[in-house]
Every structure is written in C-alpha cells, then in structure tokens.
N, C-alpha and C positions, 0 to 999 in steps of 0.2 A: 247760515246754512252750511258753508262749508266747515268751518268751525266742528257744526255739530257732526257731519259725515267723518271726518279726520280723527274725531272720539270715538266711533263708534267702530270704525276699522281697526282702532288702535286697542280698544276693546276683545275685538273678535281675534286679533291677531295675537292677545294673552292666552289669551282660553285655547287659543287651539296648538300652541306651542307647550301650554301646559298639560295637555292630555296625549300623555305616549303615544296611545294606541293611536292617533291620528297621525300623529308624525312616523310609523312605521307604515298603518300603509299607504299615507303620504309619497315617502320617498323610499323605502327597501321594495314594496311590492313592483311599481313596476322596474324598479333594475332586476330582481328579482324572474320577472315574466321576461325581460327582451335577453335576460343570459338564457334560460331555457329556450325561448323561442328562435335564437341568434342561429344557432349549429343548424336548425332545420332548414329556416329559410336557405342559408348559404347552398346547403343539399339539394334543393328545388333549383338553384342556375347553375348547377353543377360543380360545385364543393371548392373550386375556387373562387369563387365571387364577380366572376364575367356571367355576362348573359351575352346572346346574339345581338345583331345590331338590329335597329327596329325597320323595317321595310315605308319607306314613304313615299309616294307619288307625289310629283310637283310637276302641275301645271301653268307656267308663265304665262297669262294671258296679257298682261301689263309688261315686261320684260324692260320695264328702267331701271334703273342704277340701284334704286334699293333694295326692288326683289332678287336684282341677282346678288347684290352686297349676299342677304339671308340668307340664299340656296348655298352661296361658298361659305360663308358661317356655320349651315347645317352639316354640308359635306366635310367639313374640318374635323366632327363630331364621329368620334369611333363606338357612340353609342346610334348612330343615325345611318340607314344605309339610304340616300336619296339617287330614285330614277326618274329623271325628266322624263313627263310623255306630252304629246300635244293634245289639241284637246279633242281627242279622240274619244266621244262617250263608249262606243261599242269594244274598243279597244283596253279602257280601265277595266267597262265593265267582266271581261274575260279574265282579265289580271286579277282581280277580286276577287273573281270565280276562282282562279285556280290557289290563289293563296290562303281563300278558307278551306279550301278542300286538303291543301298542304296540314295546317293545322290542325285540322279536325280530324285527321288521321293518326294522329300521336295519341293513341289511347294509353290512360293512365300515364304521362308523365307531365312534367309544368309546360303552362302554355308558351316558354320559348322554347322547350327542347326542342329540335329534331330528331325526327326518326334517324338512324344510319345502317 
C-alpha cells in the first residue's frame, strides 16, 4: 500500500514539474502578489513597520508564581501594553466602553492608528 502511494506521488510530482504554467503560478504568483501587496500593508501601521502596542487587561485571580512569571513575560513584550485590574466587572466594563469608543472614532484609517 505504501509502496503504491510513493508511485503515485512520484508520479504526480513529474507531471506537475513538467507543466510550466504550474510552476509559475506555483511559485512567481504569489511572490509576485506579497511584493505588490508589501508597500501597502507597511502604509496601513504607518510606513515604518511599528504598530501601537496592543491594550490588554489582566486579571490575576490566581496570583501564583506562574501567572505572574506570564504577566512579566507579557510586559517585556513592546508589542503588548498590559494593565492589571482587579476584578472589578463594572470597572473593565467602562474601560471597554471607552476603548471602543477610542477606536471607533478613527474614521477611515487602520484599526491601530490613532487619531492625533
């Protein structure tokens, strides 16, 4: 059985080395699509290739040795901006409030820009 599956890929894998037009747009299209699409995306985090750090709320309800190990792992992270809060439902939920309202206010640019 294996035998016959090892022919049969070795098979497939003539035929499709032998027909050009599969190996171009095999491997030229997409290098092709990510050079076109490269210059844009970079323009969307603002053209040098930072974005803002992402906003994360950490609740320690357990507060042993390995949740905090993580939190200091996270906060090392210059893509991660972490704010301990307790576990204040009413409290997040206002923070939420107001960081979608932050967000949802940048009409028309990428979902990290700030307004300024």
């Amino acid at each position: 059985m294996l035998k016959l599956l090892i022919e049969l890929v070795k098979k497939d894998l003539l035929i499709f080395w032998a027909d050009k037009r599969a190996l171009v747009i095999t491997f030229a299209v997409p290098i092709g699509i990510a050079s076109f699409l490269a210059p844009m995306i970079g323009n969307i985090s603002g053209g040098g290739g930072t974005m803002d750090p992402i906003a994360l709320l950490v609740v320690d309800q357990d507060q042993s040795a390995a949740t905090k190990a993580t939190i200091d792992r996270l906060s090392q992270s210059k893509s991660v901006k972490i704010q301990q809060v307790s576990l204040d439902v009413a409290k997040a939920k206002r923070w939420a409030e107001k960081s979608r309202r932050r967000w949802s206010s940048t009409k028309g640019s990428g979902p990290r820009q700030r307004q300024q």
